[in-house]
C-alpha positions as CSV (number, residue, x, y, z in Angstrom):
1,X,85.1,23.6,-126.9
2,X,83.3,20.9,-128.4
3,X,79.1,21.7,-129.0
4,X,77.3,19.0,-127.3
5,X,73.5,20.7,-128.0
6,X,73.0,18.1,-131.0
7,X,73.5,15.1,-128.5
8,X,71.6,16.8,-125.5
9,X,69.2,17.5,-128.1
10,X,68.6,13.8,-129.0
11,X,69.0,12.9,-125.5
12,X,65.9,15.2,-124.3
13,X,63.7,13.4,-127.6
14,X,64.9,9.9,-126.9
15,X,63.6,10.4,-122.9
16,X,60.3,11.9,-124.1
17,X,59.5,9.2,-126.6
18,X,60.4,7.1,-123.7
19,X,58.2,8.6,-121.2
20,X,55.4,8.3,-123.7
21,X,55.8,4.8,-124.5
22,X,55.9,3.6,-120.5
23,X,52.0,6.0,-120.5
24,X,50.5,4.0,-123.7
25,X,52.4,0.4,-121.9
26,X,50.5,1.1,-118.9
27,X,47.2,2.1,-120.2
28,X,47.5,-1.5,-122.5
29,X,48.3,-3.0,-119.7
30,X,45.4,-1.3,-117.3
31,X,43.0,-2.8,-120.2
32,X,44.2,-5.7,-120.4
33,X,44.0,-6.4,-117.0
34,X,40.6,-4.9,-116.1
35,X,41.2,-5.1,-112.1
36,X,39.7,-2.2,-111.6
37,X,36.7,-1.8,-109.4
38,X,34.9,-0.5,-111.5
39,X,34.8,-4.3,-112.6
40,X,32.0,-5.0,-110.3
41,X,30.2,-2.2,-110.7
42,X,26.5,-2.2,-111.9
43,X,26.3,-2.4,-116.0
44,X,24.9,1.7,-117.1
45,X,21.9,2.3,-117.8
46,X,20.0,1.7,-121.2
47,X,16.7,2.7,-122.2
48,X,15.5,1.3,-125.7
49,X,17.7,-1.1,-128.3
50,X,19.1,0.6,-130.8
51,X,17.4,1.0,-134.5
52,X,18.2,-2.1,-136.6
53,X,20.7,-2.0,-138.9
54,X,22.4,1.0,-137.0
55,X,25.9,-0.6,-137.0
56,X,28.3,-0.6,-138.1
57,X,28.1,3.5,-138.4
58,X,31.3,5.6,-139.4
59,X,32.0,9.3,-138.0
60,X,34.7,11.2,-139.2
61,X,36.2,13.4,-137.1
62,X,39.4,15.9,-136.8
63,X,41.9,12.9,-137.1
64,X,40.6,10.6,-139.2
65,X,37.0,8.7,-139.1
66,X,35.8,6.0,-136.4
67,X,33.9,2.9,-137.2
68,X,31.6,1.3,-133.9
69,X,30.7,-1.8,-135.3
70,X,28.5,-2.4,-132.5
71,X,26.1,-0.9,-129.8
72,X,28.4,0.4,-127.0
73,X,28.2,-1.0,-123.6
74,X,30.7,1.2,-121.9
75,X,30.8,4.9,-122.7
76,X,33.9,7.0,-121.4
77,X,33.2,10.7,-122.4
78,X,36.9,12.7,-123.4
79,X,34.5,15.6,-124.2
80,X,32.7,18.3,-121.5
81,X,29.2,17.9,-122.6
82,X,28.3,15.0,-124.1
83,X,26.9,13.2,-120.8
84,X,24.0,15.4,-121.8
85,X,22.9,14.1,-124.9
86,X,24.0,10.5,-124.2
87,X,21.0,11.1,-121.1
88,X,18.4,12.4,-123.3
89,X,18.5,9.0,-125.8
90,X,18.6,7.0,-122.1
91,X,22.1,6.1,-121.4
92,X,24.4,6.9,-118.8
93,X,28.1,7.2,-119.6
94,X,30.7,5.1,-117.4
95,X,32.7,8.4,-117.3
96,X,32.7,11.8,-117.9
97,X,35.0,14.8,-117.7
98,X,34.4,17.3,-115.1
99,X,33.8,20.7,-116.5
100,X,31.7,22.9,-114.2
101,X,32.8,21.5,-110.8
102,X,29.7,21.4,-108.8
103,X,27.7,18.6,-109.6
104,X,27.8,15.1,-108.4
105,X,29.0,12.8,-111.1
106,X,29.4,15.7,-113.2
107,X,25.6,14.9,-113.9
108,X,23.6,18.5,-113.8
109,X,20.7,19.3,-111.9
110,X,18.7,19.3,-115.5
111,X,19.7,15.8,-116.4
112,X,19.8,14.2,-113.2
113,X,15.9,13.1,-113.3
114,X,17.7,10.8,-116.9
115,X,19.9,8.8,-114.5
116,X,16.5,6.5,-113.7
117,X,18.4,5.0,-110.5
118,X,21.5,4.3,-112.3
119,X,24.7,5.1,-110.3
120,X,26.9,8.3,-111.3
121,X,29.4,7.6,-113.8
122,X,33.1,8.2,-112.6
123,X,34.6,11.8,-112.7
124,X,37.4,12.2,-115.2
125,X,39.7,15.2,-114.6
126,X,41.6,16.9,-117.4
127,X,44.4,18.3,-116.8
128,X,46.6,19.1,-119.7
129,X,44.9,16.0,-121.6
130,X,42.6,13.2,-120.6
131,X,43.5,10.7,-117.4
132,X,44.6,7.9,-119.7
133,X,45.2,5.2,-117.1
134,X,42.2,6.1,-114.9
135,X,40.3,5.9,-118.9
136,X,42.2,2.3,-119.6
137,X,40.4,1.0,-116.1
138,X,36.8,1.7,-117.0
139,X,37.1,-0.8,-120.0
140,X,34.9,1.4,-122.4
141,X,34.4,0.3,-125.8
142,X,33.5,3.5,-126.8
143,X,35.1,7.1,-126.2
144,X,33.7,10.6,-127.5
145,X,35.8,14.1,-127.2
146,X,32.9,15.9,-129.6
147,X,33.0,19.3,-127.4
148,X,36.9,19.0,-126.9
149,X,40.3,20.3,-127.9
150,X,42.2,16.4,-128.2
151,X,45.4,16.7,-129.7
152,X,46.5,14.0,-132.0
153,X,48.5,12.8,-129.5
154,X,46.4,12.3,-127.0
155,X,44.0,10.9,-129.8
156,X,46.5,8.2,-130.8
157,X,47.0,7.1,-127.4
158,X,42.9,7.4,-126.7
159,X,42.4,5.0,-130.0
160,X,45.2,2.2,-128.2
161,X,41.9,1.6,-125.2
162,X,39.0,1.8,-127.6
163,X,37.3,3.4,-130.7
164,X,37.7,7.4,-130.2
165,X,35.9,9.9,-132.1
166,X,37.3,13.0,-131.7
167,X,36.0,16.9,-132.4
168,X,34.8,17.3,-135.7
169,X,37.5,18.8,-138.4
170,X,34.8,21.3,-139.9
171,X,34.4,23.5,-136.5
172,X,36.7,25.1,-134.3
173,X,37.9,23.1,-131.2
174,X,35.0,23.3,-128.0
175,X,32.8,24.6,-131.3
176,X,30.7,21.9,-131.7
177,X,26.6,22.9,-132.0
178,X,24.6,21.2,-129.5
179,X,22.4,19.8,-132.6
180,X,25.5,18.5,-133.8
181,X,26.7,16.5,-130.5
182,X,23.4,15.7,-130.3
183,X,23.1,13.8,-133.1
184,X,26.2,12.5,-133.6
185,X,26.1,10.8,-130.0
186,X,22.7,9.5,-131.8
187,X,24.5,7.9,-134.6
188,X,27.0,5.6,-132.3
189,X,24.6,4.4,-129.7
190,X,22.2,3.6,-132.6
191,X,19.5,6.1,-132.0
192,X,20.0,8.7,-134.7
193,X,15.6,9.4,-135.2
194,X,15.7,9.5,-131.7
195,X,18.6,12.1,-131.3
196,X,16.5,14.1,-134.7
197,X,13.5,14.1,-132.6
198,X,15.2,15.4,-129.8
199,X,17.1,18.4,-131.8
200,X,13.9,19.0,-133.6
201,X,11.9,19.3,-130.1
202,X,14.4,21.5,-128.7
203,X,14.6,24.1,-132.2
204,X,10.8,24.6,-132.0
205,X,11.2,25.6,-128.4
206,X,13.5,28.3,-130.2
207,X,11.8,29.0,-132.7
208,X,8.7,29.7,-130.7
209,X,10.9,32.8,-128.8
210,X,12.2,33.9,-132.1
211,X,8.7,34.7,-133.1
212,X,6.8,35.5,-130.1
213,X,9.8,38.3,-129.9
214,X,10.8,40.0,-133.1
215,X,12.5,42.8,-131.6
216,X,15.4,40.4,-131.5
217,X,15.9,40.4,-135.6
218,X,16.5,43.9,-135.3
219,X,19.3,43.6,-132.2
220,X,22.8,42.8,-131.8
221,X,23.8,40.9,-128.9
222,X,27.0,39.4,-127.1
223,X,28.2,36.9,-124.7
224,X,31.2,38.1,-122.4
225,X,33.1,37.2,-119.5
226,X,35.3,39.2,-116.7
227,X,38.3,36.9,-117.1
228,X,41.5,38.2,-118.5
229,X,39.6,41.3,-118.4
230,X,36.9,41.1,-120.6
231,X,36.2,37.9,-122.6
232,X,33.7,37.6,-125.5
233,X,32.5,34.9,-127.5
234,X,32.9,34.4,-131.0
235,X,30.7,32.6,-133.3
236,X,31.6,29.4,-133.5
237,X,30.9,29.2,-129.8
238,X,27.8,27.6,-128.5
239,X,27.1,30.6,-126.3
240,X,27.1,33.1,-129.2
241,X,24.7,30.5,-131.4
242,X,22.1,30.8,-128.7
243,X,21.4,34.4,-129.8
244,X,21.7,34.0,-133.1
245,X,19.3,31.4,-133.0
246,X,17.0,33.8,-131.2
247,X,17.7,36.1,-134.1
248,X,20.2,38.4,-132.6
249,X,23.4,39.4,-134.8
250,X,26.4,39.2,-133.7
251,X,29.2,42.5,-133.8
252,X,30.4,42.8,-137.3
253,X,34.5,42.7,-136.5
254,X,33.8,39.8,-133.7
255,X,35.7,37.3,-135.7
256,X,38.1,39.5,-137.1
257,X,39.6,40.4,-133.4
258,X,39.2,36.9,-132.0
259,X,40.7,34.6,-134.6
260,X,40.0,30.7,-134.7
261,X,39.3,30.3,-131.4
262,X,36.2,29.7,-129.6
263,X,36.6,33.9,-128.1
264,X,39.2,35.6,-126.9
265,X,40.1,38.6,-124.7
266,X,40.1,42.0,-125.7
267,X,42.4,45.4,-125.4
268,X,40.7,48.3,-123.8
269,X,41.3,49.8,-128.0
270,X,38.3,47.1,-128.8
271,X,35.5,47.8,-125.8
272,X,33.4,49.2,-128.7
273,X,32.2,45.5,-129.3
274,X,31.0,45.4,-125.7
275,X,28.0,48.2,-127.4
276,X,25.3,46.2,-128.8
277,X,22.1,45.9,-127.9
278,X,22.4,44.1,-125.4
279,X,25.2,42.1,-124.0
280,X,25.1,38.8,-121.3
281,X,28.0,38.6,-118.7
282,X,28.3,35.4,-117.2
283,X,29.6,36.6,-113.7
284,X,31.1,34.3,-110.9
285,X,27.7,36.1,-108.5
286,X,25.8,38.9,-110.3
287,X,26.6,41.4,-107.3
288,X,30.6,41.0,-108.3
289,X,29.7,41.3,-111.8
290,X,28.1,44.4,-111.4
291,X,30.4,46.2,-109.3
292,X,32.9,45.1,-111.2
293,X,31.3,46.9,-114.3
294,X,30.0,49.7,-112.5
295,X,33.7,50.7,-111.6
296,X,35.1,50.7,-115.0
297,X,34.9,54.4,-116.1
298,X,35.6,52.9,-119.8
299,X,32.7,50.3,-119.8
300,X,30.0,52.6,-117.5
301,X,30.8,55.2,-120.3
302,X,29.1,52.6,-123.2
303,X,25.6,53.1,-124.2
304,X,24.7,49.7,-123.5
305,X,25.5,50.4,-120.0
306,X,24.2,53.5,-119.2
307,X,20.4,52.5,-120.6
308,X,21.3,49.3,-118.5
309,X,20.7,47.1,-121.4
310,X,23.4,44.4,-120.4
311,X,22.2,41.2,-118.5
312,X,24.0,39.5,-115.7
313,X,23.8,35.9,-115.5
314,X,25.1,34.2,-112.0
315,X,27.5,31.5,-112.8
316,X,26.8,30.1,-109.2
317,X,23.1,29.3,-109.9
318,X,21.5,26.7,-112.3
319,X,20.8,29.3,-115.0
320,X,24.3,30.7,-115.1
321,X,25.8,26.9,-115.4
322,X,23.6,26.0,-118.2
323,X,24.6,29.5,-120.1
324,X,27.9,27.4,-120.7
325,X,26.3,24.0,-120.5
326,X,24.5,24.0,-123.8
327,X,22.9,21.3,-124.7
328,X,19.6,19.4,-125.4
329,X,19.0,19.0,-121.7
330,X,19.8,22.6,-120.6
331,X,18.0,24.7,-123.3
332,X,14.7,24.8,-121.5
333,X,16.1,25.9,-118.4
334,X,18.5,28.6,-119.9
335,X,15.3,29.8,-122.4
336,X,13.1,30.0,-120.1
337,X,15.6,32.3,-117.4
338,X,16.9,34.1,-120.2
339,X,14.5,35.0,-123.0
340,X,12.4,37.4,-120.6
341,X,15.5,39.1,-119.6
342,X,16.2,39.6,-123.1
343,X,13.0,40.8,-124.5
344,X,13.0,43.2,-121.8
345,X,16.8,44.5,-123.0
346,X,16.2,45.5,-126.2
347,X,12.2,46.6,-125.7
């Protein structure tokens, strides 16, 4: 019988390459066209011109650098966090990528007072990569996927509707710091003292905890999640840098189990990292988190548990949102729920 795999083979590649070539004809067209209603909507919202002699300004990136040879007008975020720091210099992004689902406009409750009257931006969805079409119809001149995981693929076809600057190479993917979003969003809108300012403002606020509490040099700490089990935080996760900025070590091995990624997981043979001084659980309510714990012989038998050590935070208040939100915006709110809580832990 004759073998027919090679020529289904090239069949299936031909129809993909196909497929993708109709998605990147359409989004040309979509931007090309710019029918959109978005058309007659209201022009976002800018406070102060850019420094002179920002542009042009060059960022590299995972896949290359991006040049923006001048200030952007429209601002379609690709990443999940960046509407924060775009806020804080005074501009509102034409669209954003939903994250926490349970804001309007994806703008949170500690950034909303930034809008100044200026409408939402649309809500980008992303589902197994960005909404390319919906993307191509808000005409931006400008897309940023800092705190992302773009693949080159979806970067190439991001860089056919306008400059894209993707996550940086030198961090895992969703590993960005929030000083380093914050300040690279600073760089292509042409406010980079501003964005310094702004990262400096919101380290001294840290700083400030670090010293009035220096119990916390002398802790370990982790961040975790019941999902898949029980999920931690490595360190290139902007959870996990919030106590280590405090001061707070992270477990030795932490890296070592999760790998590259941004956490991870782990086998019932590995709940010894779960025993630190302390450990955070970001929990969909706190009262399901903590029966949840409480019925798991294997965590209840932990140190850290039976002193009550570990720290619940609700992922359906303000607090609990901005424990994953981390940015310049929602430090103040998370430090200022948090730092008590942790003082208390480990006094």
């Amino acid at each position: 019988m004759r073998d027919d795999r090679g020529a289904t083979r090239a069949l299936q590649k031909g129809s993909t390459m196909f497929r993708k070539l109709l998605v990147v004809s359409a989004v040309l067209l979509t931007a090309a066209c710019g029918s959109s209603p978005t058309d007659t909507a209201a022009p976002p919202a800018s406070a102060g011109a850019p420094a002179a002699n920002a542009f042009p300004v060059t960022v590299e990136h995972k896949y290359g650098s991006t040049t923006v040879k001048a200030e952007p007008k429209r601002i379609v975020l690709v990443g999940l966090t960046e509407q924060d720091s775009l806020l804080a210099l005074g501009i509102v992004p034409v669209g954003v990528t939903e994250w926490l689902k349970k804001y309007e406009g994806a703008i949170n409750p500690w950034a909303k007072d930034k809008l100044n009257g200026a409408p939402l931006p649309t809500v980008l969805v992303d589902q197994n990569g960005p909404q390319f079409e919906k993307i191509a119809s808000l005409r931006p001149d400008l897309i940023i996927g800092l705190y992302s995981g773009l693949t080159q693929e979806a970067y190439d076809t991001l860089t056919k509707i306008a400059p894209t600057v993707a996550q940086p190479k030198q961090y895992n993917d969703y590993g960005i710091p929030w000083q380093e979003t914050t300040k690279t969003v600073g760089k292509l809108v042409g406010k980079p003292a501003e964005a310094e300012k702004l990262v400096a403002d919101a380290e001294a606020r840290i700083a400030k905890a670090r010293q009035d509490n220096p119990k916390f040099a002398d802790a370990t700490g982790l961040m975790a999640t019941m999902w898949e089990g029980y999920f931690v935080y490595g360190s290139q996760d902007p959870r996990s840098r919030i106590l280590t900025s405090l001061g707070f070590k992270l477990p030795e091995k932490l890296d070592e189990v999760i790998g590259d990624k941004f956490g991870a997981s782990i086998s019932k043979e590995r709940v010894d990292l779960l025993d630190q001084s302390t450990i955070i659980w970001l929990a969909a309510t706190a009262q399901e988190g903590r029966t949840a714990l409480d019925g798991d012989p294997l965590y209840a038998s932990l140190k850290v548990a039976k002193e009550k050590r570990d720290i619940l935070l609700d992922e359906s208040t303000d607090v609990g949102s901005a424990a994953s939100f981390i940015s310049v915006l929602s430090l103040p709110i998370l430090l200022d729920a948090l730092v008590p809580q942790l003082a208390k832990s480990v006094g």
